[in-house]
Biopython code that builds the backbone (N, CA, C, O; Angstrom):
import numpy as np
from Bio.PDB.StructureBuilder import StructureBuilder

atoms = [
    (1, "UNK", "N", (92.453, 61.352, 147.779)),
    (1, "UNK", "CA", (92.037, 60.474, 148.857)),
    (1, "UNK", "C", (93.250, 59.748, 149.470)),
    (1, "UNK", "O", (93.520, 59.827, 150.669)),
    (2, "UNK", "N", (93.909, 59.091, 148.646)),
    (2, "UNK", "CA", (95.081, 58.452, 149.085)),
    (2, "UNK", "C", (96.282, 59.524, 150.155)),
    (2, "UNK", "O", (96.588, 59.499, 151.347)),
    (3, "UNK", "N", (96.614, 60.234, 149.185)),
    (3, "UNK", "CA", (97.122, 61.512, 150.149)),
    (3, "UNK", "C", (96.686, 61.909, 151.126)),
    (3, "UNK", "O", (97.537, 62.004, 152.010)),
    (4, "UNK", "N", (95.516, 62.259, 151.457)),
    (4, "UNK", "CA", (94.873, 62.307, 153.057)),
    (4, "UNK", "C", (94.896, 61.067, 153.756)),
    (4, "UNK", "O", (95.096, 61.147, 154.968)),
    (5, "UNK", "N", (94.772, 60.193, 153.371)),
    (5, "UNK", "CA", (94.883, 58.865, 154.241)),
    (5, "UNK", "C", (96.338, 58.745, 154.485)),
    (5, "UNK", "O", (96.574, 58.773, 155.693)),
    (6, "UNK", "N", (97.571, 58.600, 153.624)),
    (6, "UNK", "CA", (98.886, 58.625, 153.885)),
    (6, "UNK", "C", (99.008, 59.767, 154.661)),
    (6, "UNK", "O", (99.787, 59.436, 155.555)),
    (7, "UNK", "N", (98.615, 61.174, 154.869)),
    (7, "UNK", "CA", (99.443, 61.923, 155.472)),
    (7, "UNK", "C", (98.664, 61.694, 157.677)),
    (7, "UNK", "O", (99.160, 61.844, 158.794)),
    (8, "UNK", "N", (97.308, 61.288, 157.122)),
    (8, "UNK", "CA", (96.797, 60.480, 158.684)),
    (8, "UNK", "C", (97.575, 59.664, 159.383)),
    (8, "UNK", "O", (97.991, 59.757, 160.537)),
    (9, "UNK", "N", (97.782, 58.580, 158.290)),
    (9, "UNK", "CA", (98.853, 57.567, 159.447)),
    (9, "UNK", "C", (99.895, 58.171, 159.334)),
    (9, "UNK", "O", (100.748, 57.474, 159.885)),
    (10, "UNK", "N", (100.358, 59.099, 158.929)),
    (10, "UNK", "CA", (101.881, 59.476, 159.250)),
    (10, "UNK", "C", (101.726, 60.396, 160.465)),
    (10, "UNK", "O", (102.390, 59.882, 161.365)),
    (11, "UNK", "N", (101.303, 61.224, 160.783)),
    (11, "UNK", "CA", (101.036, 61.909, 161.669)),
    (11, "UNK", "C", (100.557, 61.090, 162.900)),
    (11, "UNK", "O", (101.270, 61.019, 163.901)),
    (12, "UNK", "N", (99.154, 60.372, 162.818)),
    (12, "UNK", "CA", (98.802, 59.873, 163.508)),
    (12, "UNK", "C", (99.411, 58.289, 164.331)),
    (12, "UNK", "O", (99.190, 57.834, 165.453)),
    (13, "UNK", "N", (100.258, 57.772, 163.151)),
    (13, "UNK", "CA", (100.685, 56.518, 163.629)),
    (13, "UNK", "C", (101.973, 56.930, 164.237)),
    (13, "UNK", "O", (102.447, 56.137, 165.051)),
    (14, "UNK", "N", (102.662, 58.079, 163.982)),
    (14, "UNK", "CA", (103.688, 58.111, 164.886)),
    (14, "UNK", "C", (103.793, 58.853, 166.847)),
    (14, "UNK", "O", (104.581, 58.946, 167.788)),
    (15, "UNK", "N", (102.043, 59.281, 166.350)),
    (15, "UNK", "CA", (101.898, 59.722, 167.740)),
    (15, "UNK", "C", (101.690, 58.458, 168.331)),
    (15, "UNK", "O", (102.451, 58.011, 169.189)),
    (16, "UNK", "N", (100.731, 57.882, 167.928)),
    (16, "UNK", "CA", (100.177, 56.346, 168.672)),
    (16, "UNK", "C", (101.757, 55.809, 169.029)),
    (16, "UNK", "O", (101.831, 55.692, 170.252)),
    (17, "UNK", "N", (102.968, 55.464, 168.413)),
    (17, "UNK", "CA", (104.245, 54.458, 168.574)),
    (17, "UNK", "C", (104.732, 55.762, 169.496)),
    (17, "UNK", "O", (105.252, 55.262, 170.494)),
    (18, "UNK", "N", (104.790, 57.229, 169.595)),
    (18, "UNK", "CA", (105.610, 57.570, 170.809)),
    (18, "UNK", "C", (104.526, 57.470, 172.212)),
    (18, "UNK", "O", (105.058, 57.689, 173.301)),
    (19, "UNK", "N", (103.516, 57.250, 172.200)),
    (19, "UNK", "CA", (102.683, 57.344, 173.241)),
    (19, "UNK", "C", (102.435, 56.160, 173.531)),
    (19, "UNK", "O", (101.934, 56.110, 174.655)),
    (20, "UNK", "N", (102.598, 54.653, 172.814)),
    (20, "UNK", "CA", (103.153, 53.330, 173.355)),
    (20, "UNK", "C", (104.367, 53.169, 173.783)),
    (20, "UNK", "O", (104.681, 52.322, 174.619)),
    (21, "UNK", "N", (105.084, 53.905, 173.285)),
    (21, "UNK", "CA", (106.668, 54.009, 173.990)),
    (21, "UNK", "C", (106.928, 54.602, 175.132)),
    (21, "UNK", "O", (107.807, 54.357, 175.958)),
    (22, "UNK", "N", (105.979, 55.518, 175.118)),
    (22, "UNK", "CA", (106.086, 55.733, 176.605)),
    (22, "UNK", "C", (105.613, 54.879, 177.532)),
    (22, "UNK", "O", (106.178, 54.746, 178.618)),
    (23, "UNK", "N", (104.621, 54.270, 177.225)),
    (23, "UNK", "CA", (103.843, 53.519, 178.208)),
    (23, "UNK", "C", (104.789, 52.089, 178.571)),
    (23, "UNK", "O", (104.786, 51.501, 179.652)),
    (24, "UNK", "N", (105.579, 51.726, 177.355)),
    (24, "UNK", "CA", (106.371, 50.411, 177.794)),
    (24, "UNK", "C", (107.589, 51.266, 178.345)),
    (24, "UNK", "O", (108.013, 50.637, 179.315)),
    (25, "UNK", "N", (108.109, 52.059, 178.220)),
    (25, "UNK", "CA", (108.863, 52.721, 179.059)),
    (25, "UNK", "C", (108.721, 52.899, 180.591)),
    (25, "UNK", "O", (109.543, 52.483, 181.408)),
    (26, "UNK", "N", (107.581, 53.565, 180.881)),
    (26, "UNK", "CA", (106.856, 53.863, 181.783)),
    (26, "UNK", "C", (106.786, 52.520, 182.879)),
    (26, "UNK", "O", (107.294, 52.462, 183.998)),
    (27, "UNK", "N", (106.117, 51.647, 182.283)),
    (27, "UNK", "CA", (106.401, 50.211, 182.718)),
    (27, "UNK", "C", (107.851, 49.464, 183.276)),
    (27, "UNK", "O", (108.336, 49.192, 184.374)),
    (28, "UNK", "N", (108.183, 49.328, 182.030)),
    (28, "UNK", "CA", (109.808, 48.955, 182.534)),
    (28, "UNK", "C", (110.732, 49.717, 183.574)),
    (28, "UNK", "O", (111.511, 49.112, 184.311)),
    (29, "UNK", "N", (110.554, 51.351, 183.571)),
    (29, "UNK", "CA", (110.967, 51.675, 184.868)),
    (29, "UNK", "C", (109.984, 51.673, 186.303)),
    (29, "UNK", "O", (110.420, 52.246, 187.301)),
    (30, "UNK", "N", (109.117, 51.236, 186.325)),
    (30, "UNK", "CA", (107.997, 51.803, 187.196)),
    (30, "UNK", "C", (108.834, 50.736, 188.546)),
    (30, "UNK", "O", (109.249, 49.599, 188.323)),
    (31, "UNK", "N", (108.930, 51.478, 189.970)),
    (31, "UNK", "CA", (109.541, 50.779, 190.490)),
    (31, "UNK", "C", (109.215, 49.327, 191.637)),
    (31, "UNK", "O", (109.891, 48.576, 192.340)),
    (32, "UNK", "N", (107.704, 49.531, 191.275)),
    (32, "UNK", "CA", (107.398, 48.174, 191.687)),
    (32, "UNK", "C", (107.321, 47.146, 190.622)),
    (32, "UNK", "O", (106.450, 46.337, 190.940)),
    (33, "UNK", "N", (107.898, 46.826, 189.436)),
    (33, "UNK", "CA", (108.291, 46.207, 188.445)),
    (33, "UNK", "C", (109.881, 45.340, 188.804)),
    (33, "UNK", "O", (110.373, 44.383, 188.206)),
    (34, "UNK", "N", (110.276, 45.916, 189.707)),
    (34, "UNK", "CA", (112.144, 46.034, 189.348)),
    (34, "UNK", "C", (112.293, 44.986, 190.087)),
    (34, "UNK", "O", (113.422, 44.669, 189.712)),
    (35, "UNK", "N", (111.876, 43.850, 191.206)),
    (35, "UNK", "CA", (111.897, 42.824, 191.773)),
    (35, "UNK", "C", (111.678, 41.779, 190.718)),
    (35, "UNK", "O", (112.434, 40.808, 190.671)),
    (36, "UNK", "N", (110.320, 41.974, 189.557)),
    (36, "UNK", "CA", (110.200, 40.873, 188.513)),
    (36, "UNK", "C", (111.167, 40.969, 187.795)),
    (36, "UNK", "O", (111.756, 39.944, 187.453)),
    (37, "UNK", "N", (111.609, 42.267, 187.356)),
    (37, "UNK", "CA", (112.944, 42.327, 186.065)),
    (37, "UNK", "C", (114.306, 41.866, 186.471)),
    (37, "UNK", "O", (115.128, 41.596, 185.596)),
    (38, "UNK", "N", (114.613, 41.752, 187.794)),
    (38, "UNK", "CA", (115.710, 41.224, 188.515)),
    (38, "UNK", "C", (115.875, 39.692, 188.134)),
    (38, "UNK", "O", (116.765, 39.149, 187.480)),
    (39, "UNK", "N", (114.549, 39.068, 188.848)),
    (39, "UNK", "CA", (114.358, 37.681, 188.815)),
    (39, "UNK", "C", (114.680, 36.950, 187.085)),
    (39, "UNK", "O", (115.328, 35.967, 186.725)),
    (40, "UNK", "N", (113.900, 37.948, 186.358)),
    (40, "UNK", "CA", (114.259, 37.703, 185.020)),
    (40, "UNK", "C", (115.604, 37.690, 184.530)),
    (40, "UNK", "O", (116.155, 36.787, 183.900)),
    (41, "UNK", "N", (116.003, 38.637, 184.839)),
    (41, "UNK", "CA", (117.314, 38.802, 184.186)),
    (41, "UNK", "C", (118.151, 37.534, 184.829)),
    (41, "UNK", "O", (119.328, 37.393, 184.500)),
    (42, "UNK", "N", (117.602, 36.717, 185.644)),
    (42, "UNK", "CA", (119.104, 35.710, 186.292)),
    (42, "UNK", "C", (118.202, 34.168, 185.863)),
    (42, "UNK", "O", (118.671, 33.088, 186.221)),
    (43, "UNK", "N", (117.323, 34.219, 185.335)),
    (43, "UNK", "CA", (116.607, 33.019, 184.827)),
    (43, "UNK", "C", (117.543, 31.877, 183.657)),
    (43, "UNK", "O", (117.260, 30.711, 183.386)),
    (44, "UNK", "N", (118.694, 32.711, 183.144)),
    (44, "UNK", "CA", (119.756, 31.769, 182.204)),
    (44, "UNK", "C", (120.686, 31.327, 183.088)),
    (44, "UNK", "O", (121.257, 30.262, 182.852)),
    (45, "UNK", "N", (120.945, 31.967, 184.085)),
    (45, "UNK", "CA", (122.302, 31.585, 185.312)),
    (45, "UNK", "C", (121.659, 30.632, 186.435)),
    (45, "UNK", "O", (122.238, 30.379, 187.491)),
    (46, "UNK", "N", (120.633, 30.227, 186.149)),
    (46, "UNK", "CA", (119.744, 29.378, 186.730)),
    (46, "UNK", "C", (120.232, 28.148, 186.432)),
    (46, "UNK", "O", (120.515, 27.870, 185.267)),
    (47, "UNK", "N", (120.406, 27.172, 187.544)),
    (47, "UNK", "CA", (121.246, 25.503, 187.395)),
    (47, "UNK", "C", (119.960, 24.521, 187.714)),
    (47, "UNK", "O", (120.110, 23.925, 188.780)),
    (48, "UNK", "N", (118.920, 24.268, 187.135)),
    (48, "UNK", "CA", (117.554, 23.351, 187.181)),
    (48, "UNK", "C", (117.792, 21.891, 187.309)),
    (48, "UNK", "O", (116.840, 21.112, 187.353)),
]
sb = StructureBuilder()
sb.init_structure("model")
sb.init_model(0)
sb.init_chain("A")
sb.init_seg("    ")
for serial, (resi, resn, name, xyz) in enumerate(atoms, 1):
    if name == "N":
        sb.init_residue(resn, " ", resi, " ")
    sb.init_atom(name, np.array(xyz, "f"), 0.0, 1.0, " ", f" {name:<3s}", serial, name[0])
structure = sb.get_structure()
């Protein structure tokens, strides 16, 4: 039992983490994103 359950999430949990990786990937380049990631990135060089 244990062995079938360990060899599930191994298989299965590493599909789920590359198919979230894509999706935050996917995201972070998507190019109506790239105006917010700009703004972000200069939020420490910011004089308040």
């Amino acid at each position: 039992m244990y062995e079938r359950l360990a060899e599930f999430a191994q298989t299965w949990g590493l599909v789920y983490f590359v198919i979230l990786f894509a999706i935050v990937l996917a995201y972070a380049l998507w190019p109506k994103n790239k105006k917010r990631f700009d703004d972000a990135s200069k939020i420490p060089l910011r004089e308040d």
